[in-house]
VEXZA-544623 format. One record per residue (C-alpha): residue in one letter; x, y negated, z negated. Coordinates in steps of 0.25 Angstrom, whole numbers, plus 5000, padded with zeros to 4 digits. Example, Ala and Ser with C-alpha at 12.3 -4.5 7.8 and 13.67 -1.06 7.14 Angstrom:
2
a504950184969s505550044971
//
This chain:
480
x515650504853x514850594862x515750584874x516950604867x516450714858x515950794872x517450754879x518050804866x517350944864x516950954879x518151024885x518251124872x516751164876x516951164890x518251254890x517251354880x516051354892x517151364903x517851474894x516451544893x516051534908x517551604913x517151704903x515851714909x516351714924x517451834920x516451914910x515351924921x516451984931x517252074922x515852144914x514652194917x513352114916x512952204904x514152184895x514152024898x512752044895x513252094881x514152014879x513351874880x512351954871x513451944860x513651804860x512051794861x511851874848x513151814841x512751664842x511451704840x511951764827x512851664826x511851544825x511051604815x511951634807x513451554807x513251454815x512451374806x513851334798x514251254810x512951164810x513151154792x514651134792x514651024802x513450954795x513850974781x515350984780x515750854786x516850824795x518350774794x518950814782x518250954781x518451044767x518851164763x517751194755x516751164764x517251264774x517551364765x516051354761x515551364775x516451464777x516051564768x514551554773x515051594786x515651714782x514151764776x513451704787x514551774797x514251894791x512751894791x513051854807x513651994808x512552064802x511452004810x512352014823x512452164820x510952174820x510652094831x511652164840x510752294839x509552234843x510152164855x511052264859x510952394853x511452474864x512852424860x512752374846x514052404841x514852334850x513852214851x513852204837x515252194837x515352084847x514451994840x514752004827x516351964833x515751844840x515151804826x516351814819x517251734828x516251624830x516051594816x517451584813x517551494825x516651394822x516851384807x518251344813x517751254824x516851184815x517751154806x518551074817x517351004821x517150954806x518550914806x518250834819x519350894826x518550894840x520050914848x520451034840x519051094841x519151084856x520451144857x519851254847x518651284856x519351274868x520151384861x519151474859x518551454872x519851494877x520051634868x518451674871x519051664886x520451734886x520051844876x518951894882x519351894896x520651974892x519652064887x518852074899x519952124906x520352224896x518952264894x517852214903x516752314899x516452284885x515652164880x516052184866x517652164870x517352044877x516651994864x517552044853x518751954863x517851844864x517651824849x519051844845x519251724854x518351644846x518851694833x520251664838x519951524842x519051514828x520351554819x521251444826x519951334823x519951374809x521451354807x521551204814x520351174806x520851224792x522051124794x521151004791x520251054782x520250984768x520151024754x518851014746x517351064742x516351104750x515450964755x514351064757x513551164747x513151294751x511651234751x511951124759x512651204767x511551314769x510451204769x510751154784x511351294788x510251384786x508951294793x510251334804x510251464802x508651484803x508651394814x509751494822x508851614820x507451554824x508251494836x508751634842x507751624854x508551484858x509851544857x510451664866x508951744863x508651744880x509851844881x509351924870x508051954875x508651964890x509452104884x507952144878x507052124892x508252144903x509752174898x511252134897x511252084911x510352014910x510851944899x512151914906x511451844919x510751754909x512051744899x512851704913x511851604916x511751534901x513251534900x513451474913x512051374913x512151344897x513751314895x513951194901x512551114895x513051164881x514351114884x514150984885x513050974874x514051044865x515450964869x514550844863x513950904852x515250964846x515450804840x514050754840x513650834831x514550814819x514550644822x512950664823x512850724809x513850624805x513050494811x511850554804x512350554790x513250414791x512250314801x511050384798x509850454811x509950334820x511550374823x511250514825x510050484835x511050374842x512150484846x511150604847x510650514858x511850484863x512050654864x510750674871x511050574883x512650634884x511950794885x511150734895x511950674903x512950784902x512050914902x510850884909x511850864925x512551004919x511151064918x510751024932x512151064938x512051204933x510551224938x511151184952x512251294952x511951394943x511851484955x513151434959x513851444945x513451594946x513851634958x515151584956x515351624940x514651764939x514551894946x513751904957x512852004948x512551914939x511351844949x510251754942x509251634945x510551544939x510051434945x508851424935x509551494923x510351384923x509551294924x508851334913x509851364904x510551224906x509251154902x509051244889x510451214885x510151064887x509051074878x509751154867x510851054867x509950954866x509151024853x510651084846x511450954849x510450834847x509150854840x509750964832x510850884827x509750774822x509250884815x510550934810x511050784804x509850784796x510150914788x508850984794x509251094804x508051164799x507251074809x507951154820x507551274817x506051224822x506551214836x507551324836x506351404832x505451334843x506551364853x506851504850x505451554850x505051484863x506451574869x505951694864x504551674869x505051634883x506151754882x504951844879x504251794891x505151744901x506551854900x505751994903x505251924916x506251824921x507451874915x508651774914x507751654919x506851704906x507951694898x508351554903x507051494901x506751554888x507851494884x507751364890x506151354885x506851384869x507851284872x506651154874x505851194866x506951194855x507451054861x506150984860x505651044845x507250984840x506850854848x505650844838x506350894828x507350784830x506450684832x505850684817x507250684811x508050564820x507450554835x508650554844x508350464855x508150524870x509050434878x508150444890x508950384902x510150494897x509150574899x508450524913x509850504919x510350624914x509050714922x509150624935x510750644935x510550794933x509550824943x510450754953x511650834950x510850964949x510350924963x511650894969x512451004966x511151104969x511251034984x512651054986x512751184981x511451214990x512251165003x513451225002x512951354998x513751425009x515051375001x515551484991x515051444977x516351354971x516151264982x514651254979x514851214964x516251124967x515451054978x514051054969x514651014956x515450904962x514150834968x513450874954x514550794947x514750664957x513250654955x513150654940x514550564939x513750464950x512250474944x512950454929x513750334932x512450274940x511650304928x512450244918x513450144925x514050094912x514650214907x515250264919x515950134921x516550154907x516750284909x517550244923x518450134913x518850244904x519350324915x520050204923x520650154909x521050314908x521850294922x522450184919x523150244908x523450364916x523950264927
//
């Protein structure tokens, strides 16, 4: 279920990180360093924003208002708290933008309060479909939006590359486009009928959420926000370069099997009882590692590679280490969001989880006090990295108390051997052709990294790969 869940929800996540990295690549060569500096400082304050104070609706929809045959009432209900908390999103933005940048409030304030708007509208519509267990069309529908947050904002970069609040305001409406055409497929199915939540229920799981989104700032986007307060906008967009670049494809995969393992977990939980969600949660914990663990060593071996070939040649940085760094802290928030938080969440105590969003945040900002005055974007990465394992091992004990989730040690081992090998290989042939022009480096490295994790998998586990070799032979056959 795992597999087919990642193969399902994969490309439409893949397709929104490759649409973020074009953007990436053409935003760095068409704006300054300041104004892309700004404008990763709005999605920063606007999720921030966002998961304190919306975002929480996802995480009590999905857990309370069932899937299939979803009601009208139901949504109405959960639509008109995110109106008020939308608009207590606004006002909290406004404030925030002053502090972080007052020396262009008006037009920050603008931008964020955009993004807000459009992404609630969004993913009220996108969780909708996920309810509804429509995974093809809420592929489709991402893949949508990933699309429009490409196209619109590009256009506008060549009509106006010297503003970071037109570039927003394009990105946004992308996103609002791409939510209004979610909302009208997903209204198609839904059924007559009450509410099968009350307002207290409702609020009972969402506002442990909410607490837990606001002691958890320091976990999520704060290094950027403090690297505008010692240093400045450049700065922040080395750093934000390296994240998006370092972070995207770790969260991808975690995410691509989360986006069905989440709503079956919850589902196990209530019908077989903890011993089923401990079973697939295990399953989960040995597929992240196999998948993520190699992706983390590949991009510690090229980060200078992927660099020099993606972004502008004044954007220079120790990338090698950021990411590095940065993959290894998404690995660990992965871990903490999608696995031992999700035991937390099946229980109906997400309350728990603000112990080690709290644990985590404070050792960010400790770290960010300490390490981002003196070694700058490298600070930042380890700040974050430090938050990210300490609010990893806290949800662990958390976790433990409620329904243990069984390490599968081998995934484990066998993932970190197969790792260091691919990082290895491709780190040596990038070294020995360094004289080739860098898309020879990463076609040459990249292809030894994936022969090498192909080989040492199928070594490891003989069994599956001969499956997996049938299913592709049958395929053939059929083709044949």
């Amino acid at each position: 279920m795992l597999l087919k869940s990642t193969l399902i929800y994969g490309p439409a996540i893949l397709l929104t990180r490759i649409s973020a990295l074009l953007f990436l690549v053409i935003a760095t060569r068409l704006i300054d360093k300041t104004e892309y500096g700004l404008l990763t400082l709005v999605v920063t304050v606007g999720e921030m924003t966002d998961v304190a104070v919306t975002n929480w609706l996802r995480i009590s929809l999905l857990r309370l208002g069932g899937k299939g045959d979803i009601t009208r009432g139901s949504l109405a209900r959960a639509g008109n708290i995110l109106i008020c908390t939308t608009l207590l999103a606004l006002v909290i933005a406004v404030v925030a933008s002053s502090l972080v940048v007052p020396e262009r409030w008006a037009d920050f304030s603008i931008a964020v309060c955009a993004y807000l708007v459009a992404g609630a509208i969004a993913r009220y519509a996108l969780v909708v479909l996920q309810m509804q267990q429509r995974h093809s069309t809420y592929a489709m529908l991402e893949f949508l939006r990933a699309l429009l947050q490409l196209v619109f904002p590009v256009a506008t970069l060549l009509v106006q590359h010297n503003s970071f609040l037109s570039i927003s305001l394009a990105s946004s409406f992308g996103t609002l486009t791409a939510g209004i055409v979610a909302g009208i497929v997903a209204s198609r199915r839904v059924i007559s009928g009450p509410p099968r939540f009350t307002h207290r229920e409702f609020f009972a799981l969402g506002v442990p959420i909410v607490v837990m989104a606001l002691v958890s700032f320091g976990l999520a986007n704060a290094e950027r926000v403090f690297l505008k307060v010692y240093h400045d906008a450049t700065a922040v967009a080395v750093f934000a370069a390296a994240y998006a670049l370092a972070r995207q494809p770790v969260d991808m995969i975690a995410n691509a099997i989360n986006m069905g393992a989440f709503p079956e977990a919850v589902a196990r939980f209530d019908e077989e009882g903890p011993a089923a969600i401990a079973a697939l949660l295990k399953q989960f914990l040995a597929l992240i590692f196999t998948l993520s663990l190699p992706v983390a060593a590949l991009l510690a071996a090229l980060g200078h590679d992927l660099t020099e070939l993606l972004l502008p040649a004044s954007y220079d940085g120790p990338y090698n280490l950021l990411f590095a760094i940065i993959a290894c802290s998404a690995v660990c928030t992965n871990l903490a969001d999608f696995v031992y938080g999700a035991v937390v969440y099946a229980h109906k105590r997400p309350w728990l989880l603000i112990i080690s969003k709290f644990s985590g945040s404070t050792a960010t900002i400790v770290l960010s006090f300490l390490l981002i005055p003196r070694m700058v974007e490298v600070g930042a990465a380890l700040a974050l990295a430090g938050g990210a394992i300490v609010n990893l091992l806290v949800s662990m004990l958390i976790s433990e108390r409620l329904t243990p989730v069984p390490l599968p040690w081998r995934a484990l081992a066998v993932s970190l051997g197969i790792s260091a090998s691919v990082g290895v290989a491709a780190a040596l042939v990038s070294g020995y052709l360094g004289d080739l022009h860098v898309i020879f480096r990463l076609a040459a490295a990249g292809f030894v990294a994936g022969i090498a994790f192909l080989g040492l998998n199928a070594l490891c586990y003989p069994q599956e790969a001969r499956h997996s070799l049938g299913i592709v032979r049958s395929r053939l056959q059929q083709f044949g």
